[in-house]
PyMOL Python script that loads the backbone (N, CA, C, O; Angstrom):
from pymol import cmd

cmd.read_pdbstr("""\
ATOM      1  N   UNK A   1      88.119  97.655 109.081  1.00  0.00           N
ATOM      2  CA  UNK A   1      86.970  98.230 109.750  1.00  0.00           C
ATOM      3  C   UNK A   1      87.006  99.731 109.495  1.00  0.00           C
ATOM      4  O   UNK A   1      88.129 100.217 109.357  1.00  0.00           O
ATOM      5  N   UNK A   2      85.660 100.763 109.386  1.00  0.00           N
ATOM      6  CA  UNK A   2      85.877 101.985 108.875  1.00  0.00           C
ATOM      7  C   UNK A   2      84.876 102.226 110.388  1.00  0.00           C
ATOM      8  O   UNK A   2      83.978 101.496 110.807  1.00  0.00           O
ATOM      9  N   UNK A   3      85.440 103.579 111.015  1.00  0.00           N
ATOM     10  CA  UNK A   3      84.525 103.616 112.100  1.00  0.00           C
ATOM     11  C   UNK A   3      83.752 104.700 111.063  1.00  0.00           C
ATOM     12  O   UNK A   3      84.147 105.459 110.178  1.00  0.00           O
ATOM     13  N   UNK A   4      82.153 104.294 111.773  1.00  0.00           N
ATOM     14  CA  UNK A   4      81.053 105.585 111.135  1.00  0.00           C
ATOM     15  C   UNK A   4      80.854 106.426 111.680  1.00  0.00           C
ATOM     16  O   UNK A   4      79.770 107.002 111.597  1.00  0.00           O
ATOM     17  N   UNK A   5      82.193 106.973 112.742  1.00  0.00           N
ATOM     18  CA  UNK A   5      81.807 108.223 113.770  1.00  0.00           C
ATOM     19  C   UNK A   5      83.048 109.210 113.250  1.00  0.00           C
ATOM     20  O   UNK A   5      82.878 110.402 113.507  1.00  0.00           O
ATOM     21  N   UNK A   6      84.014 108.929 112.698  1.00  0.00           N
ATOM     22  CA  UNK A   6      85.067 109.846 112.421  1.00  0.00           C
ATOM     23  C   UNK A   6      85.890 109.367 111.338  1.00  0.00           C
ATOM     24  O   UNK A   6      86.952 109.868 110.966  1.00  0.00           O
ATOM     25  N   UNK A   7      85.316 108.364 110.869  1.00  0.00           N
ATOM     26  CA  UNK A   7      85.692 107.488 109.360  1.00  0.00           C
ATOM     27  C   UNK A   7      87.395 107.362 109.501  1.00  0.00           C
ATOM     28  O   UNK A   7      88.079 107.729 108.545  1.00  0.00           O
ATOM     29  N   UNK A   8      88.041 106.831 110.729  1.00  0.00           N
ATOM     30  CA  UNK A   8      89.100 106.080 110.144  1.00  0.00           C
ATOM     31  C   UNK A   8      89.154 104.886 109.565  1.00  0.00           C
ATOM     32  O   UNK A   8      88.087 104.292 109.413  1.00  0.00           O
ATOM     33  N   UNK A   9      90.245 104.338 109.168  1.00  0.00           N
ATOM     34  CA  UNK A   9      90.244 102.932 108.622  1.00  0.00           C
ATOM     35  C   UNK A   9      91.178 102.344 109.240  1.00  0.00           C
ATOM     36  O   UNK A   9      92.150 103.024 109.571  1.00  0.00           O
ATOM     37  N   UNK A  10      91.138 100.831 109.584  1.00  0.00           N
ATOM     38  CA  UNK A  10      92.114 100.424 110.599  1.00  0.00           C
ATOM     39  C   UNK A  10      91.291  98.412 110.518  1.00  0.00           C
ATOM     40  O   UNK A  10      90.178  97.898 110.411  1.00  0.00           O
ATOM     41  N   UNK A  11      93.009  97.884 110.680  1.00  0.00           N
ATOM     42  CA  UNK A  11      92.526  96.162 110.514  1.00  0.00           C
ATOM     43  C   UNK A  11      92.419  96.133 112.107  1.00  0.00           C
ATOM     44  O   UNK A  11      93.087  96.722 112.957  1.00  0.00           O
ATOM     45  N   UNK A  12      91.259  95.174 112.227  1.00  0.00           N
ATOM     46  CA  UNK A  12      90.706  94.642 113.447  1.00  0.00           C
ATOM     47  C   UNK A  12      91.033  92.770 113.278  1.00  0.00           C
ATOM     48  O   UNK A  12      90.885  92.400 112.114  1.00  0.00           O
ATOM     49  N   UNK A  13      91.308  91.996 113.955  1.00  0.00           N
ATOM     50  CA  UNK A  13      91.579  90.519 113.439  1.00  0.00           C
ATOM     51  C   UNK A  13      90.098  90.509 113.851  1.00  0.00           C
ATOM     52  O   UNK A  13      89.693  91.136 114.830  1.00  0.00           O
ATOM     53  N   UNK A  14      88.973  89.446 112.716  1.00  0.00           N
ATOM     54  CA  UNK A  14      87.671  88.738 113.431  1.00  0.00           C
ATOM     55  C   UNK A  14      87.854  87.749 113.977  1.00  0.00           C
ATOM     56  O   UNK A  14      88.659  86.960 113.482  1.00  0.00           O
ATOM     57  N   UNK A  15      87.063  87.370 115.402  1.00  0.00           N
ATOM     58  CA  UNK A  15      86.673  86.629 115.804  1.00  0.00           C
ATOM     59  C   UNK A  15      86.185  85.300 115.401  1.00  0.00           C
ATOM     60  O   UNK A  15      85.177  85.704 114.822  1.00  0.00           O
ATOM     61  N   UNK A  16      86.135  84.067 115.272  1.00  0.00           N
ATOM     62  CA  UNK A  16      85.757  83.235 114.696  1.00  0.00           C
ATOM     63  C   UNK A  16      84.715  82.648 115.338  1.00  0.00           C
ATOM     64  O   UNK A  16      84.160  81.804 114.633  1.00  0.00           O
ATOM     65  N   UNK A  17      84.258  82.786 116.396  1.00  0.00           N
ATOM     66  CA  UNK A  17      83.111  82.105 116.970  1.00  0.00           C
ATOM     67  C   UNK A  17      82.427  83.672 117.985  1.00  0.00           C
ATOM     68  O   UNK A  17      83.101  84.459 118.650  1.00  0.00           O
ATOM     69  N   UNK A  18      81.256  83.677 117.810  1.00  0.00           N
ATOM     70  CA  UNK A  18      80.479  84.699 118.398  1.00  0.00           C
ATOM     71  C   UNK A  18      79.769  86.063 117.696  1.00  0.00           C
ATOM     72  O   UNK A  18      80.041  86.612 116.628  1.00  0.00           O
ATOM     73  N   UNK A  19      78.864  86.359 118.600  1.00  0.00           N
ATOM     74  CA  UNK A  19      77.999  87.271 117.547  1.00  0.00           C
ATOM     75  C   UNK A  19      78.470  88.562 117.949  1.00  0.00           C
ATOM     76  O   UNK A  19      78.176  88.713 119.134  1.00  0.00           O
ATOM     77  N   UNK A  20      79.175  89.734 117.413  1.00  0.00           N
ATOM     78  CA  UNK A  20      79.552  90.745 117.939  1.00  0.00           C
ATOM     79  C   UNK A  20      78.579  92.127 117.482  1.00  0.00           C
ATOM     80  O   UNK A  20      78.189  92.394 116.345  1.00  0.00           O
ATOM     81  N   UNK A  21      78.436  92.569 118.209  1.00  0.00           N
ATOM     82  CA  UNK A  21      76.676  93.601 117.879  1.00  0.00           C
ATOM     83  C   UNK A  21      77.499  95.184 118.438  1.00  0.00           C
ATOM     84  O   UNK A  21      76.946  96.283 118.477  1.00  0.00           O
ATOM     85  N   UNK A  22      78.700  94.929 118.763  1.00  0.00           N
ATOM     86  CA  UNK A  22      79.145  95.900 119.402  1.00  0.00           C
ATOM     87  C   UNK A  22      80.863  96.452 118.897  1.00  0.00           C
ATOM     88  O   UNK A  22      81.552  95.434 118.971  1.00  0.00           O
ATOM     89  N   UNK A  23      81.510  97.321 118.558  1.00  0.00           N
ATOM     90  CA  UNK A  23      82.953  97.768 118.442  1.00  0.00           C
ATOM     91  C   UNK A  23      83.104  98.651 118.947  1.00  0.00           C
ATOM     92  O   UNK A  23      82.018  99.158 119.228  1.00  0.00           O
ATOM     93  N   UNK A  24      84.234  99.429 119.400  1.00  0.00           N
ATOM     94  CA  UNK A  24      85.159 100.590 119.736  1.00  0.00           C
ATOM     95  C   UNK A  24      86.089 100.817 118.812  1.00  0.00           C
ATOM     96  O   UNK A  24      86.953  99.995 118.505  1.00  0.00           O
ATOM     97  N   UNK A  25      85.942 102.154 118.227  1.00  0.00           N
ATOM     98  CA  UNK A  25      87.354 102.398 117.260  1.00  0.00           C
ATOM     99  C   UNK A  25      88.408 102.942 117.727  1.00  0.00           C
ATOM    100  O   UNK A  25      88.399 104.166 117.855  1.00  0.00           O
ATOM    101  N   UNK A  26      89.786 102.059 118.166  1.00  0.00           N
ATOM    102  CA  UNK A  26      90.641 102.295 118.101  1.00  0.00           C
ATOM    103  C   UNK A  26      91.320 103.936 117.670  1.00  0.00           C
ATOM    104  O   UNK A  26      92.442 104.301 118.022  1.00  0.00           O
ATOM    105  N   UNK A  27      90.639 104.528 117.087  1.00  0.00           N
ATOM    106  CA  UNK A  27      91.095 106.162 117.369  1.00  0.00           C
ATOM    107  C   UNK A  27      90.207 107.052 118.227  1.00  0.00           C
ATOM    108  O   UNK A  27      90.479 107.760 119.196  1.00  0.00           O
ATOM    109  N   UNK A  28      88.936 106.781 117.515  1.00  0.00           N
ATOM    110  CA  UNK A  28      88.181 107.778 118.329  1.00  0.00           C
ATOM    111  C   UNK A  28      87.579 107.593 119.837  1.00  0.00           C
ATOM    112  O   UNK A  28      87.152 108.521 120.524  1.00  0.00           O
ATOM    113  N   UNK A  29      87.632 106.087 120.258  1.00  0.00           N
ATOM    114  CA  UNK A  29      86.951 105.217 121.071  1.00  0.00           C
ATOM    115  C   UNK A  29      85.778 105.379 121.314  1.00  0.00           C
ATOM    116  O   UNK A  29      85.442 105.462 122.495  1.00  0.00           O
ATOM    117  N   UNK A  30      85.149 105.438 120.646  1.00  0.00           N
ATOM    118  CA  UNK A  30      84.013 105.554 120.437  1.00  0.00           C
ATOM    119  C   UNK A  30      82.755 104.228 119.803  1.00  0.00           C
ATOM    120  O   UNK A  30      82.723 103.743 118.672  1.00  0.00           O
ATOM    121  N   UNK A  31      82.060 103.997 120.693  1.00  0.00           N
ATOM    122  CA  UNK A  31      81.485 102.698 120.868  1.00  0.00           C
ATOM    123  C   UNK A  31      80.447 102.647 119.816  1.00  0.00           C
ATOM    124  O   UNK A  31      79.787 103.685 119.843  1.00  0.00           O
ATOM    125  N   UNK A  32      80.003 101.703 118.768  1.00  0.00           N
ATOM    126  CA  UNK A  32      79.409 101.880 117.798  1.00  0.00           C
ATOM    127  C   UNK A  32      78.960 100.291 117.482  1.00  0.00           C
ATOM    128  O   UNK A  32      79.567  99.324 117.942  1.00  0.00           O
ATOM    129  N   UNK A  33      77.638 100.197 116.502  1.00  0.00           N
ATOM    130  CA  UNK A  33      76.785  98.708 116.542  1.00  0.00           C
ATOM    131  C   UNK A  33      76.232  98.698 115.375  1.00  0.00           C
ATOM    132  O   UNK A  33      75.997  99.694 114.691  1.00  0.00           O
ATOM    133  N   UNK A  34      76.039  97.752 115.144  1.00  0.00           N
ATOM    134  CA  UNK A  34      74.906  97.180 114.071  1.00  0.00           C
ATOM    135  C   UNK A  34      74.093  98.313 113.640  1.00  0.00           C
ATOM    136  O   UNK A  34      73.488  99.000 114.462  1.00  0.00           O
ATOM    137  N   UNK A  35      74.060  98.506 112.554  1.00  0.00           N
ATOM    138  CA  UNK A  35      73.024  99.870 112.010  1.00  0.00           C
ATOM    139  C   UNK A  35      71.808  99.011 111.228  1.00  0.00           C
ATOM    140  O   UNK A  35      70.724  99.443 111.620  1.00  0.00           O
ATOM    141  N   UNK A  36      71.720  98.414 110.687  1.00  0.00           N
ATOM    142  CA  UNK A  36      70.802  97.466 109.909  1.00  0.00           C
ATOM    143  C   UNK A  36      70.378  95.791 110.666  1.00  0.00           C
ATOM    144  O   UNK A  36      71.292  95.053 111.036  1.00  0.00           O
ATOM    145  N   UNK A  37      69.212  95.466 110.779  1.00  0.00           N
ATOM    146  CA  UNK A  37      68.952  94.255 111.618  1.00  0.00           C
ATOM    147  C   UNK A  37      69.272  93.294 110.873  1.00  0.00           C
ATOM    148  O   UNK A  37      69.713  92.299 111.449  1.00  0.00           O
ATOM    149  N   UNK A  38      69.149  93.258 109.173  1.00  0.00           N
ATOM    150  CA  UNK A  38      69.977  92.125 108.715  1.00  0.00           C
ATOM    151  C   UNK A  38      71.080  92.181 108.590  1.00  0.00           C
ATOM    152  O   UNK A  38      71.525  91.409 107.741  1.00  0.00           O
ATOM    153  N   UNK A  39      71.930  92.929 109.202  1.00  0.00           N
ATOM    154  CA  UNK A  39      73.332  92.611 109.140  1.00  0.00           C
ATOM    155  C   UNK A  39      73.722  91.724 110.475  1.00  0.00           C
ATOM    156  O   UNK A  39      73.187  92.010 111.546  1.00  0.00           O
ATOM    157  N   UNK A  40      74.866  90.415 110.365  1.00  0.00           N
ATOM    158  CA  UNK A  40      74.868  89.829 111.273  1.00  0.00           C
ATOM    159  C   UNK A  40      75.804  90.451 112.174  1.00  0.00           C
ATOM    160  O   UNK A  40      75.367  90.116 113.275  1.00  0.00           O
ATOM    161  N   UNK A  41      76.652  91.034 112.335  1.00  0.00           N
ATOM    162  CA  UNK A  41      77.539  91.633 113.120  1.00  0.00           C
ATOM    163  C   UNK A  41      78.194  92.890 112.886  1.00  0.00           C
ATOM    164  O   UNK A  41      78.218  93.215 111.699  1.00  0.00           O
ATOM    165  N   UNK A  42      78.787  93.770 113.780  1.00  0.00           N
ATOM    166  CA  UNK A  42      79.691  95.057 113.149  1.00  0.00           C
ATOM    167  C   UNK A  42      80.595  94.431 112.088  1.00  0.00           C
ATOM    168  O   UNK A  42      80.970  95.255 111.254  1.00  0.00           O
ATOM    169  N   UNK A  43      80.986  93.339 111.925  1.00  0.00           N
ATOM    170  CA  UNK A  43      81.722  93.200 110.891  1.00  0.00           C
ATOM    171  C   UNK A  43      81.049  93.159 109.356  1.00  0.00           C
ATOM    172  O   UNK A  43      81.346  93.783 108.337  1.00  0.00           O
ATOM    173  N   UNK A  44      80.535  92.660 109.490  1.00  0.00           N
ATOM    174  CA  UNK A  44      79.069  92.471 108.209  1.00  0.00           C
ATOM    175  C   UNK A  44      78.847  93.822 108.246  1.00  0.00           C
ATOM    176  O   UNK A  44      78.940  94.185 107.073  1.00  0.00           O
ATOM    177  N   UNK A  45      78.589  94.830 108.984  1.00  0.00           N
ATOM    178  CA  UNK A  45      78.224  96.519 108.440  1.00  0.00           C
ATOM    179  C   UNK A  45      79.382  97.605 108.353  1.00  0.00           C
ATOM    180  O   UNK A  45      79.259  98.739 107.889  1.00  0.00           O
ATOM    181  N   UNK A  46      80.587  97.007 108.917  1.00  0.00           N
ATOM    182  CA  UNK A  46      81.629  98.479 109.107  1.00  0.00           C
ATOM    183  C   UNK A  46      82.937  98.091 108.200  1.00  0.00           C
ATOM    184  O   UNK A  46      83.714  99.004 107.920  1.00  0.00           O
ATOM    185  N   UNK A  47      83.304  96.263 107.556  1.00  0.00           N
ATOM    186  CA  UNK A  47      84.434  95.994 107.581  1.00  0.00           C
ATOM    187  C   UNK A  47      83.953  95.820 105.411  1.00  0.00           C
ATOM    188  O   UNK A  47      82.987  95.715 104.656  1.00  0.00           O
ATOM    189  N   UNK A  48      85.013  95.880 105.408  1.00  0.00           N
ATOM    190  CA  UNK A  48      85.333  95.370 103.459  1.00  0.00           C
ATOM    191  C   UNK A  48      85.281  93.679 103.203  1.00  0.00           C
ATOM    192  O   UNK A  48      85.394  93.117 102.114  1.00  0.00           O
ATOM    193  N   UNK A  49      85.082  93.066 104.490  1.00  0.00           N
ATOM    194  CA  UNK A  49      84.920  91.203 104.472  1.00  0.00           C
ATOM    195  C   UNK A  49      83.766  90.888 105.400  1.00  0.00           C
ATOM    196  O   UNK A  49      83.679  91.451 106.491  1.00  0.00           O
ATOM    197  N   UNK A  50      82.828  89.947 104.963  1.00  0.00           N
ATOM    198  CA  UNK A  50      81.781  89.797 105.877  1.00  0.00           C
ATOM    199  C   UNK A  50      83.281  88.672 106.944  1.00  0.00           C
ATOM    200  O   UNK A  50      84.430  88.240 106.846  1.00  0.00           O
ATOM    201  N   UNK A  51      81.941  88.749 107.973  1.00  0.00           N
ATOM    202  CA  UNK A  51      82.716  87.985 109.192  1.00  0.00           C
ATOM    203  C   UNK A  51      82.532  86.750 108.848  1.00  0.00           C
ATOM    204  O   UNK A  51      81.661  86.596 107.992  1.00  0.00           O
ATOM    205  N   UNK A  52      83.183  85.586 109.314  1.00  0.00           N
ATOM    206  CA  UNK A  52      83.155  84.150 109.015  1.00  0.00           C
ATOM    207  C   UNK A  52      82.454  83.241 108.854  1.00  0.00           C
ATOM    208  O   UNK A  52      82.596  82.391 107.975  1.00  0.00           O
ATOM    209  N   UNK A  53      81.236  83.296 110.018  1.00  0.00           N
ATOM    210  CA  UNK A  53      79.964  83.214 110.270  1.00  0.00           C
ATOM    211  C   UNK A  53      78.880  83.144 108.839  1.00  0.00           C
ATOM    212  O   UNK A  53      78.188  82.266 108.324  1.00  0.00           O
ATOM    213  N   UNK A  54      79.144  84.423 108.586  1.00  0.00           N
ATOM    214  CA  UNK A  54      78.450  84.822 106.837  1.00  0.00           C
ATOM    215  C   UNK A  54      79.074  83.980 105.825  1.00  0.00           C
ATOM    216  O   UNK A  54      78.488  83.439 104.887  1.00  0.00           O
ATOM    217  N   UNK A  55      80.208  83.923 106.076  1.00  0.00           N
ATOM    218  CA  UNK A  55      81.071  83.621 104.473  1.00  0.00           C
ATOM    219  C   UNK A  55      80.812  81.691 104.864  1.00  0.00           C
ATOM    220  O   UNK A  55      81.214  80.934 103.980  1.00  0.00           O
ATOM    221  N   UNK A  56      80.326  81.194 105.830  1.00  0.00           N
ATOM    222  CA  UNK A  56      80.200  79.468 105.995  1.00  0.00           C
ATOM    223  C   UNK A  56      78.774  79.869 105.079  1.00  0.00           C
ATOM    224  O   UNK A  56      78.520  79.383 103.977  1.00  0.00           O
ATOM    225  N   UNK A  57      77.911  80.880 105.814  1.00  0.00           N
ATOM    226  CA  UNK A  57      76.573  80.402 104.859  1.00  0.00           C
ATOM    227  C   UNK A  57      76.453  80.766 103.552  1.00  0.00           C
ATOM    228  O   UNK A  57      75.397  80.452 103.003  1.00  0.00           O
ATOM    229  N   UNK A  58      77.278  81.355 102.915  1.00  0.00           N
ATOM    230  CA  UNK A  58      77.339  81.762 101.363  1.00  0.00           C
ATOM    231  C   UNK A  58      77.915  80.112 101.082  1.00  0.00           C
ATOM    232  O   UNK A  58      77.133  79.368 100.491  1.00  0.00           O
ATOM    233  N   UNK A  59      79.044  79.649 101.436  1.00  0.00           N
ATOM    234  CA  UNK A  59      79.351  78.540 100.820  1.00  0.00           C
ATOM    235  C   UNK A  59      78.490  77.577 101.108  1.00  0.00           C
ATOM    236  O   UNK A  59      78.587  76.593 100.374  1.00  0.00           O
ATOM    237  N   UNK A  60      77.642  77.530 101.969  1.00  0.00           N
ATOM    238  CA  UNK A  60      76.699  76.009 102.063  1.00  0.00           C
ATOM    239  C   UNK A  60      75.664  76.661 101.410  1.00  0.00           C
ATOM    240  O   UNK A  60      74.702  75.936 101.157  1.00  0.00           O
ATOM    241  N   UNK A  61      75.611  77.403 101.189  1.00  0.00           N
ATOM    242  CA  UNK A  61      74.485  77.788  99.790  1.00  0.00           C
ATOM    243  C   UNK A  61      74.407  78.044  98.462  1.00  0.00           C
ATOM    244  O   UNK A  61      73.503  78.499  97.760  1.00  0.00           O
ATOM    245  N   UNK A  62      76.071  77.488  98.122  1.00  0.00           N
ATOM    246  CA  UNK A  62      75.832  77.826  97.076  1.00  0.00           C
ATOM    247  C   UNK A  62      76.008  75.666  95.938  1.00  0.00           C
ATOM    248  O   UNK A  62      75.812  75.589  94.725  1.00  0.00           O
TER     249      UNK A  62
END
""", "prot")
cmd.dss("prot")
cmd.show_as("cartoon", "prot")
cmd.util.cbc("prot")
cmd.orient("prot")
């Protein structure tokens, strides 16, 4: 996860069930969300791996 308020970098474990629209970064604590409406979660906009959720519908689509 990269926070977009003071750009650290830091592993967060994802969640496997639920829609998360919301994070806190672990350094700055600073509360931060979804910047884009097609993105499905802070993980899908802040992390280097979409969240799990995403990666089921890439494989049933392909």
């Amino acid at each position: 996860m990269s926070c977009p308020i003071c750009g650290s970098k830091y592993k967060e474990k994802m969640p496997q069930i639920g829609k998360h629209i919301n994070s806190r970064c672990v350094f700055c604590h600073t509360l931060f969300g979804i910047k884009d409406t097609n993105d499905c979660c802070v993980y899908c906009t802040y992390s280097d791996k979409i969240c799990p959720k995403a990666q089921m519908k890439i494989k049933k689509n392909k």
